[in-house]
C-alpha positions as CSV (number, residue, x, y, z in Angstrom):
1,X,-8.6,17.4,3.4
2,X,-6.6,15.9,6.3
3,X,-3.3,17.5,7.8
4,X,-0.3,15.7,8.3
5,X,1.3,15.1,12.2
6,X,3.6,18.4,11.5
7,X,6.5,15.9,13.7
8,X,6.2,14.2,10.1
9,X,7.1,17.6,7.6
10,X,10.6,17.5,9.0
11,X,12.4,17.4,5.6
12,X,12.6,13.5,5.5
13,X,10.5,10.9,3.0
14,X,8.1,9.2,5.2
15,X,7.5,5.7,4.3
16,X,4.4,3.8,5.4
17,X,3.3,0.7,6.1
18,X,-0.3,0.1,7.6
19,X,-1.5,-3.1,8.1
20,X,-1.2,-6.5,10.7
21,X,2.0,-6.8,11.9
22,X,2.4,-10.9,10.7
23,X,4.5,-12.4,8.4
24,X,2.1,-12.5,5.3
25,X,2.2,-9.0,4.9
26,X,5.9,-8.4,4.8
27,X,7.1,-5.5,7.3
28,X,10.0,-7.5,8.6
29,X,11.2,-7.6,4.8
30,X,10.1,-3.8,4.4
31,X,12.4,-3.0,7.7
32,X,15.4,-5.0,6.1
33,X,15.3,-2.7,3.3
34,X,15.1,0.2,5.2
35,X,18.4,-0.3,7.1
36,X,20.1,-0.8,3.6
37,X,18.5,2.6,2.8
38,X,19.7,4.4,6.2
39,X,23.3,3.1,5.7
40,X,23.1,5.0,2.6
41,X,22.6,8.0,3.8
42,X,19.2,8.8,2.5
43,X,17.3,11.0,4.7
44,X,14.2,8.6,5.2
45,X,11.6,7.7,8.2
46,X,9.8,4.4,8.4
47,X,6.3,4.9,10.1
48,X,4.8,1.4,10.9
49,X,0.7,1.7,11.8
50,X,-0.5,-1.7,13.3
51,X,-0.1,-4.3,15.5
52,X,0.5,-7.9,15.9
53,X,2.2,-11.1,16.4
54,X,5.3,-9.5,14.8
55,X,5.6,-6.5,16.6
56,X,8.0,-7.6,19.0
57,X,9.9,-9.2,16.8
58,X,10.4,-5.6,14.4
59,X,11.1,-3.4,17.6
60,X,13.8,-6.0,18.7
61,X,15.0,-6.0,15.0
62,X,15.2,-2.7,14.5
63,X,16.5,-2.4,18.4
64,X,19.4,-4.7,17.3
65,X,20.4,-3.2,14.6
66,X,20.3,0.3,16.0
67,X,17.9,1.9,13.1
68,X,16.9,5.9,13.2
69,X,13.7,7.2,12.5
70,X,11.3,4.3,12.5
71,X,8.0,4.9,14.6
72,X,6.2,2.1,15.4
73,X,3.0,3.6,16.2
74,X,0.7,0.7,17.3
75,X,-2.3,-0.1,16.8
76,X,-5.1,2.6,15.0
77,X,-8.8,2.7,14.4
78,X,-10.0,2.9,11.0
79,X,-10.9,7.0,11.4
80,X,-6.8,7.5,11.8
81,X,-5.8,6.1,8.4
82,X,-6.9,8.9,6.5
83,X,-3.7,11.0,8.6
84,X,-1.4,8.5,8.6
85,X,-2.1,8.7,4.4
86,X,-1.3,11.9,4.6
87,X,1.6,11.8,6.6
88,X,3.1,9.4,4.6
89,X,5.0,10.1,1.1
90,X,5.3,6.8,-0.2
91,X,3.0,3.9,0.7
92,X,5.2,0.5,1.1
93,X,2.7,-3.0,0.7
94,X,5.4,-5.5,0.6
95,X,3.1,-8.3,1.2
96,X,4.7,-11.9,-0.1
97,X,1.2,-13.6,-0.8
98,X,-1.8,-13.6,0.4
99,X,-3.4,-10.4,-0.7
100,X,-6.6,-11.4,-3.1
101,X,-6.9,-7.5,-3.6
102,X,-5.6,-5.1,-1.4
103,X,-7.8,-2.5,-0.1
104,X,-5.0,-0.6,1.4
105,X,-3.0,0.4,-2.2
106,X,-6.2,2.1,-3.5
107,X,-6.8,4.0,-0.4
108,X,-3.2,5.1,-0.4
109,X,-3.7,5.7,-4.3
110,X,-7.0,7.2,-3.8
111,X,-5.0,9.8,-1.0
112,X,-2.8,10.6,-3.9
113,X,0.4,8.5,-2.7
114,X,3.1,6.5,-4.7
115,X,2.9,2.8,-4.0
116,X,5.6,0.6,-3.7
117,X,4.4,-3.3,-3.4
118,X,4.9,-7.0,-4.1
119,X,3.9,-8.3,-7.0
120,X,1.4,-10.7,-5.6
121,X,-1.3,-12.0,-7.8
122,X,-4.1,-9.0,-5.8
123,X,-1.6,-5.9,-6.5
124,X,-1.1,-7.1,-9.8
125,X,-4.2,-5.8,-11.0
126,X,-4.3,-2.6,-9.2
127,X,-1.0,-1.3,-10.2
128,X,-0.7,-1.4,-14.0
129,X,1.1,1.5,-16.3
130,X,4.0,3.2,-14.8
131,X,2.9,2.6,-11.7
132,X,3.7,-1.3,-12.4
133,X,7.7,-0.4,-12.6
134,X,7.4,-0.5,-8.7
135,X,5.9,-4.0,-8.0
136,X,9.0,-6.2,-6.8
137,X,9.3,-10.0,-6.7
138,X,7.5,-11.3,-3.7
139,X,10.0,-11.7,-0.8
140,X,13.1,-9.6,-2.5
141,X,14.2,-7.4,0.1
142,X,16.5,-6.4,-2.4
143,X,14.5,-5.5,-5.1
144,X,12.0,-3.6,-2.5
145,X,14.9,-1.3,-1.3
146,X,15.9,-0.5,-5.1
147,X,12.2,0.5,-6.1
148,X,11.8,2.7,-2.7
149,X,15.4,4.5,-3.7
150,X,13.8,5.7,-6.9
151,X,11.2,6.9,-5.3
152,X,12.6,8.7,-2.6
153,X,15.1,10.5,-5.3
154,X,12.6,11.6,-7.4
155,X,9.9,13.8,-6.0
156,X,8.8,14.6,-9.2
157,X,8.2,11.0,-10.1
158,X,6.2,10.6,-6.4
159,X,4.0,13.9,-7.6
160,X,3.2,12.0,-11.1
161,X,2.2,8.4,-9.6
162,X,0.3,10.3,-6.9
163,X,-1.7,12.5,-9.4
164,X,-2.1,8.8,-11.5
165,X,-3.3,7.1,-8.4
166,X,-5.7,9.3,-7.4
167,X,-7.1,9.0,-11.0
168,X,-7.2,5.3,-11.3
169,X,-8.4,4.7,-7.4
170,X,-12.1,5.7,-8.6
171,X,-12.1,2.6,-10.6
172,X,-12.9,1.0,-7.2
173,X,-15.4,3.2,-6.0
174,X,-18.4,2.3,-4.5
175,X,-20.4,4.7,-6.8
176,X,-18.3,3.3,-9.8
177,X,-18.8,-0.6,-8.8
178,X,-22.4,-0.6,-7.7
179,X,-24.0,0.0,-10.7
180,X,-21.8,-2.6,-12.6
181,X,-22.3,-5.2,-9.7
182,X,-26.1,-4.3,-9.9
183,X,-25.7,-5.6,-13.8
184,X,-24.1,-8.6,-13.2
185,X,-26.6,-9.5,-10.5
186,X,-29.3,-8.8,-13.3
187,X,-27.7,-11.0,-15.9
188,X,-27.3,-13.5,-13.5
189,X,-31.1,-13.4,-12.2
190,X,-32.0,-13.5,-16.0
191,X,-29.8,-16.2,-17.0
192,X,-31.3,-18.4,-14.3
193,X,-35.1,-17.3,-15.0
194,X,-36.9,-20.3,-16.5
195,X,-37.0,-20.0,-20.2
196,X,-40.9,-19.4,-21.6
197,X,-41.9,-22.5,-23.9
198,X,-43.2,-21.5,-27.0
199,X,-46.9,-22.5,-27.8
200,X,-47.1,-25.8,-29.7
């Protein structure tokens, strides 16, 4: 069990993003949605853990366009991300491409958080059911703020994704894959072995 920063348990839905601040994994688009969410009135924070060759670019972005209630909170070691998981209400991936899997969805899943993402071809397969309502076209900062406004109206619907997340996250766990991966290394080793000749 991990506690959450109380500054976060202010009464506002904390979005997260965690990841390289760089243009393949989308915050600048994630931050454009954001602002169309302030200027509704929604009461929302935007916490962004990581760092980067984009980070200066987002500060002066959000800088510009005078936004509330978005922490950039640097750079973090691997041992912070369970409390940035927990701090968080909704977990934002709004990677364009690049993402062959996405380690980062099923640990937010597997900490019992909603995911919004891209649809890129790695979330794809992660995010399947329900739970698929909330990939958005790659790149569609539109589409991204109208998934995260469903979310962030609807605690109820964050509570169900959560308690389906945390379900469907031990898919990918270690004690769930090795076995399986130990199988197909067998088959594999068998497939290969030189076939016995039968006695003429």
């Amino acid at each position: 069990p991990v506690h959450p920063d109380p500054r976060y348990r202010d009464g506002r839905v904390n979005v997260l993003f965690l990841g390289r601040l760089e243009p393949r994994k989308g915050a600048m688009l994630l931050l454009q949605a954001f602002q169309q969410l302030q200027q509704e009135g929604l009461g929302i924070r935007l916490i962004v853990a990581g760092s980067g060759g984009e980070e200066a670019a987002l500060r002066a972005y959000a800088a510009s366009h005078a936004m509330r209630d978005v922490d950039f909170v640097g750079a973090f070691h691997a041992s912070d991300t369970p409390s940035w998981y927990a701090a968080a209400d909704i977990f934002c991936a709004p990677s364009p491409h690049g993402e062959s899997f996405g380690i980062v969805v099923t640990e937010a899943m597997a900490s019992g958080k909603p995911v919004v993402a891209a649809a890129n071809e790695g979330y794809r397969t992660i995010l399947t059911g329900e739970a698929a309502r909330f990939l958005t076209p790659p790149g569609d900062v539109a589409a991204l703020r109208d998934a995260l406004r469903v979310q962030v109206r609807d605690a109820g619907l964050r509570a169900r994704l959560g308690e389906w997340g945390r379900g469907e996250a031990l898919r990918y766990d270690s004690r769930t894959l090795a076995p399986r991966l130990v199988e197909i290394y067998r088959q594999a080793i068998a497939d290969r072995a030189p076939k016995s000749r039968s006695a003429i």
